[in-house]
C-alpha positions as CSV (number, residue, x, y, z in Angstrom):
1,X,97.6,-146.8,-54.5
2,X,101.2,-145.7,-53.1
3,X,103.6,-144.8,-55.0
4,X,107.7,-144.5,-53.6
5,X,110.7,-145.2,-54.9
6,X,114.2,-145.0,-54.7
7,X,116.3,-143.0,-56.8
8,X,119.8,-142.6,-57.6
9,X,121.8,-140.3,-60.5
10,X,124.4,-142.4,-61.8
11,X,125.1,-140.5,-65.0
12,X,124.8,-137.1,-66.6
13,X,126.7,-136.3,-69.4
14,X,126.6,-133.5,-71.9
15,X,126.0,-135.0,-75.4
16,X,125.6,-133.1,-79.1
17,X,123.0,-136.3,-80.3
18,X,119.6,-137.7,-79.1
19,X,119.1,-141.3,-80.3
20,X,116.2,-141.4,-82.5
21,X,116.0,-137.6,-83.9
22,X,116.1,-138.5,-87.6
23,X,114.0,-142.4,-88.5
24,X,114.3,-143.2,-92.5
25,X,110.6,-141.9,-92.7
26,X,111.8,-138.2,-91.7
27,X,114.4,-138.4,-94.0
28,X,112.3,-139.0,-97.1
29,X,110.2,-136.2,-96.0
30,X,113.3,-133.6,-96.2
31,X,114.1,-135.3,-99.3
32,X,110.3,-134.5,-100.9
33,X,111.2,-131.1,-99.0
34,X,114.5,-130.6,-101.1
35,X,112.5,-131.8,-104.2
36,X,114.7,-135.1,-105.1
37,X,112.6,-138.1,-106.9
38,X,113.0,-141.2,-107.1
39,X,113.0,-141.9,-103.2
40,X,111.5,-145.3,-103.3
41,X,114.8,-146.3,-105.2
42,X,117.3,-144.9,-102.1
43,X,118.0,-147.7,-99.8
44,X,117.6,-146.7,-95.7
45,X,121.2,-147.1,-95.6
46,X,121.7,-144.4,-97.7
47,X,119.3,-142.0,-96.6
48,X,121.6,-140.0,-94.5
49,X,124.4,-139.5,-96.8
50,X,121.4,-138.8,-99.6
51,X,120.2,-135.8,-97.5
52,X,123.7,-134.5,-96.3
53,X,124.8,-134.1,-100.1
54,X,121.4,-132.4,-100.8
55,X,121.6,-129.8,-98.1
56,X,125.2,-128.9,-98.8
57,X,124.6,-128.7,-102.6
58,X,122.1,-125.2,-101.2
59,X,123.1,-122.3,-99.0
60,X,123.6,-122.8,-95.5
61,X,120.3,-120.2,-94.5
62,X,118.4,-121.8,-97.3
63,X,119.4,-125.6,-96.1
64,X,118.3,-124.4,-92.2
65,X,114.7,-123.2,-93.5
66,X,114.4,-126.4,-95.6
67,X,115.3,-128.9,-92.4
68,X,113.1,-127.0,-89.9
69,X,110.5,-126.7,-92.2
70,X,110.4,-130.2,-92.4
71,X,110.9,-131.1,-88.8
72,X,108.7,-128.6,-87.1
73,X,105.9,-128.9,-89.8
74,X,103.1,-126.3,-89.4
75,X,104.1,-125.1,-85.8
76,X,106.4,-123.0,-87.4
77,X,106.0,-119.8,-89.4
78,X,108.9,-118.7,-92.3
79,X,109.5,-115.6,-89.8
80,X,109.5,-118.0,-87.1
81,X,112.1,-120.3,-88.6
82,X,114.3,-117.6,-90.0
83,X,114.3,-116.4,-86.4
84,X,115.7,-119.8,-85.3
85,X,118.6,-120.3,-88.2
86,X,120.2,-116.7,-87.2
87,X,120.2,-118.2,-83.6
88,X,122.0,-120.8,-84.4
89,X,124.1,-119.4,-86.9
90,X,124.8,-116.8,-84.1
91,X,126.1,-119.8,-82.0
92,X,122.6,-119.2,-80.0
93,X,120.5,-121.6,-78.4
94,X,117.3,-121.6,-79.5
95,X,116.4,-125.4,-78.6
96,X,116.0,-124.2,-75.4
97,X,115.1,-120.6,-75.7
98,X,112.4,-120.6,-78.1
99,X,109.3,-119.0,-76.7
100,X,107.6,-122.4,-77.6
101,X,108.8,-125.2,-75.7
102,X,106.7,-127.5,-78.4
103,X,109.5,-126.4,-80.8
104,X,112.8,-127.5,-78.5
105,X,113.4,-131.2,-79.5
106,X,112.4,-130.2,-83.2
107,X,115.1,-127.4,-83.4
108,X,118.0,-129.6,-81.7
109,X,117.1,-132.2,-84.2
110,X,118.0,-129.8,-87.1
111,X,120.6,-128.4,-85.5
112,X,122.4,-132.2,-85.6
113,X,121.5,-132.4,-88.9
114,X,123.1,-129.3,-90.1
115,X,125.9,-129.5,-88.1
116,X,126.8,-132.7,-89.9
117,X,125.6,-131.2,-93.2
118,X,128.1,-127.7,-92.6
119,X,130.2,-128.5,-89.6
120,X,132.3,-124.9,-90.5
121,X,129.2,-123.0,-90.4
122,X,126.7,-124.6,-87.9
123,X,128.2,-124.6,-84.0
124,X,127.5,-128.1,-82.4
125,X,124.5,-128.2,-80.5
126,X,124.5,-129.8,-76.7
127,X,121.7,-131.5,-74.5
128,X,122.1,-133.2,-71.2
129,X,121.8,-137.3,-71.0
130,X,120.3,-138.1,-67.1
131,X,120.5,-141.6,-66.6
132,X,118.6,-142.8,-62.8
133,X,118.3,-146.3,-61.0
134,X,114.7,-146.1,-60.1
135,X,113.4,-149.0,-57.4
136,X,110.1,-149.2,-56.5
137,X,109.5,-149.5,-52.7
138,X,106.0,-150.9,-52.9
139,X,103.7,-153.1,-55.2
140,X,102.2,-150.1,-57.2
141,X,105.5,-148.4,-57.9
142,X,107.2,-151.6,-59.1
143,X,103.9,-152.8,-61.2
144,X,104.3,-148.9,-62.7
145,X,108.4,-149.3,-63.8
146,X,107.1,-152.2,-65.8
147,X,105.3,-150.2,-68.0
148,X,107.0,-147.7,-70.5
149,X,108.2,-144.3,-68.8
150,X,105.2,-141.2,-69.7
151,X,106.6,-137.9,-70.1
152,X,104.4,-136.7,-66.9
153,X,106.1,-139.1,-64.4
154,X,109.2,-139.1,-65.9
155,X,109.2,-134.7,-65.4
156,X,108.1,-135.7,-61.9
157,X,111.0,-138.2,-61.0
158,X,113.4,-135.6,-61.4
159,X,111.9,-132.6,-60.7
160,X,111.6,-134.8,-57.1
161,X,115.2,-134.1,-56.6
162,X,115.6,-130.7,-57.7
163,X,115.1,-127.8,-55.3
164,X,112.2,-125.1,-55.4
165,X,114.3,-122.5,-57.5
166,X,115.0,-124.9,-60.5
167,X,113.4,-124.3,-64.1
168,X,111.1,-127.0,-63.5
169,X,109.9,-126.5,-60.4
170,X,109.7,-122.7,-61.0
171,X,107.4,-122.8,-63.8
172,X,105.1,-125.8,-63.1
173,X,104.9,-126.4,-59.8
174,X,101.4,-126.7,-59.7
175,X,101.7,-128.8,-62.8
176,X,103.7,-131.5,-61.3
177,X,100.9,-131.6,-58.5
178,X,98.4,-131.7,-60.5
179,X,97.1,-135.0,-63.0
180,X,97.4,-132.6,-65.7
181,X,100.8,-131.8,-67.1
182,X,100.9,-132.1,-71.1
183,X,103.6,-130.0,-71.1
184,X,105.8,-132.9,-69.7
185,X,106.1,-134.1,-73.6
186,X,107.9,-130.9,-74.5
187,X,110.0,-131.1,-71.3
188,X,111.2,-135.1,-71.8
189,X,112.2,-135.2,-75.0
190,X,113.0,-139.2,-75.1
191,X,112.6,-141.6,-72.3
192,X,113.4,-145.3,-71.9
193,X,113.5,-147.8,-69.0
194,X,116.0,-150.6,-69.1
195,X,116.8,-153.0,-66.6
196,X,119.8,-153.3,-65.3
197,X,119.4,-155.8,-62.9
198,X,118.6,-159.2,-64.8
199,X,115.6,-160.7,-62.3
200,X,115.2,-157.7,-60.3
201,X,111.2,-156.6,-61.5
202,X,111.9,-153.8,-58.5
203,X,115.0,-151.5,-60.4
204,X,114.9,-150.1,-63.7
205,X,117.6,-147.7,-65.0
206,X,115.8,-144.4,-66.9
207,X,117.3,-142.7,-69.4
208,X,116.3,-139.2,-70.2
209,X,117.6,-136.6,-73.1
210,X,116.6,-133.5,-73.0
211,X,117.7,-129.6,-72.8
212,X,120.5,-127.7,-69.8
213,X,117.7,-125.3,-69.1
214,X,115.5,-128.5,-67.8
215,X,118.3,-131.0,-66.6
216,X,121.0,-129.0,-65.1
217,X,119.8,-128.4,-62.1
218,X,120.9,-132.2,-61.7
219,X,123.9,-131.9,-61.3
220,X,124.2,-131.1,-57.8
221,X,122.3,-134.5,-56.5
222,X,123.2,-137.9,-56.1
223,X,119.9,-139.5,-54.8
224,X,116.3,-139.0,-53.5
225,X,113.2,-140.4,-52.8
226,X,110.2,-139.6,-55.3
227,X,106.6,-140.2,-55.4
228,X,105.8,-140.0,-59.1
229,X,102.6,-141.1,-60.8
230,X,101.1,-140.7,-64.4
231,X,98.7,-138.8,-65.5
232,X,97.1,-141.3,-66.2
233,X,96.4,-143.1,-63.0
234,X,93.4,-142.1,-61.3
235,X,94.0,-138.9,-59.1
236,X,91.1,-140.3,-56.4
237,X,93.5,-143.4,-55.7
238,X,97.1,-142.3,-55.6
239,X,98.5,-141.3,-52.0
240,X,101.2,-138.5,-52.3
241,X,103.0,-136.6,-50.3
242,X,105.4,-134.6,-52.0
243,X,107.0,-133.1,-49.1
244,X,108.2,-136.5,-48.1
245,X,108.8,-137.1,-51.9
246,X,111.2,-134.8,-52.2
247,X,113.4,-135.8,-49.0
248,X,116.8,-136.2,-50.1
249,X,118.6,-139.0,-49.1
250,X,122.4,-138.3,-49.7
């Protein structure tokens, strides 16, 4: 099983959103959070503005606690939490320095929310948006792009094109060697494939949201070759060579 492809940056943008932070089903849980009834009777349309006027009829610090509470569920202890809403009442960053990495997407979803809720009080929060042309150069890497992205070959892709003294490569080298890399789901927060090429099985575009600390070191590269794989595909048939992986082709 070989896998190669061709890859090309064609976008990175800084945005202060992540498409799909907040479904109508979280909202209802932050509205049983803030104790409202009657829920069934709120329309999805209305959700949002529902849970903006709740949070702004409490405190700021009390609103915080009440939104990460109900984002980050039990990963989170009330010291943790009140940890995180002095960050980002401090104009700190704690989606992307929180000890936890589980935590990250969690705590830049809040911060959105808030920001929208108190937009005097809460800073506005950034991420990076990577977007890639991905083309598979041979019958396994093509049949892969036709499947939906997995946070361990997506972490792969671009830590491909990054050099040795990024983040990434840094702090999970062996990881991204390995067929074992759960931490890719804390790392690629939301993933998507889309083909931009109507016909063309071969090219997908990928888009990728996640944190600066992961993506920045992006910014520098314009295209690469990569040999990323899943996790789940079996390590016994895959044929990698990452030093060839890696070769930039500028």
């Amino acid at each position: 099983m070989a896998m190669l492809f061709d890859v090309s940056v064609t976008g990175l943008e800084s945005v202060a959103a992540m498409p799909g932070s907040w479904r109508d089903q979280d909202f209802r849980v932050l509205l049983e959070q803030l104790e409202l009834d009657d829920l069934d009777d709120i329309a999805g349309s209305d959700l949002q503005e529902i849970v903006l006027m709740a949070l702004q009829d409490r405190e700021p610090e009390d609103a915080a606690d009440a939104v990460l509470a109900s984002k980050l569920q039990q990963r989170a202890k009330p010291g943790v939490r009140q940890n995180i809403v002095r960050d980002l009442l401090k104009d700190q960053r704690p989606w992307e320095e929180a000890a936890d990495i589980k935590l990250h997407a969690g705590i830049f979803a809040s911060a959105m929310l808030l920001r929208q809720a108190f937009p005097k009080i809460f800073p506005r929060p950034d991420i990076l948006h990577l977007t890639l042309q991905l083309r598979g150069l041979t019958t396994d890497a093509i049949k892969l792009l036709s499947c939906p992205p997995e946070a361990a070959f997506v972490a792969r892709v671009i830590a491909d094109g990054m050099d040795e003294s990024s983040v990434l490569e840094r702090l999970f080298d062996a990881k991204l060697a390995s067929h074992s890399f759960p931490e890719a789901d804390s790392i690629i927060w939301r993933a998507e494939f889309s083909n931009p090429l109507p016909g063309d099985v071969s090219a997908v575009q990928l888009s990728v949201y996640s944190s600066a600390h992961w993506l920045s070191a992006m910014k520098q590269v314009s295209s690469y070759r990569s040999q990323a794989y899943n996790d789940t595909m079996d390590p016994t048939e895959i044929t990698i060579d990452r030093e060839h992986a890696a070769e930039q082709v500028k």
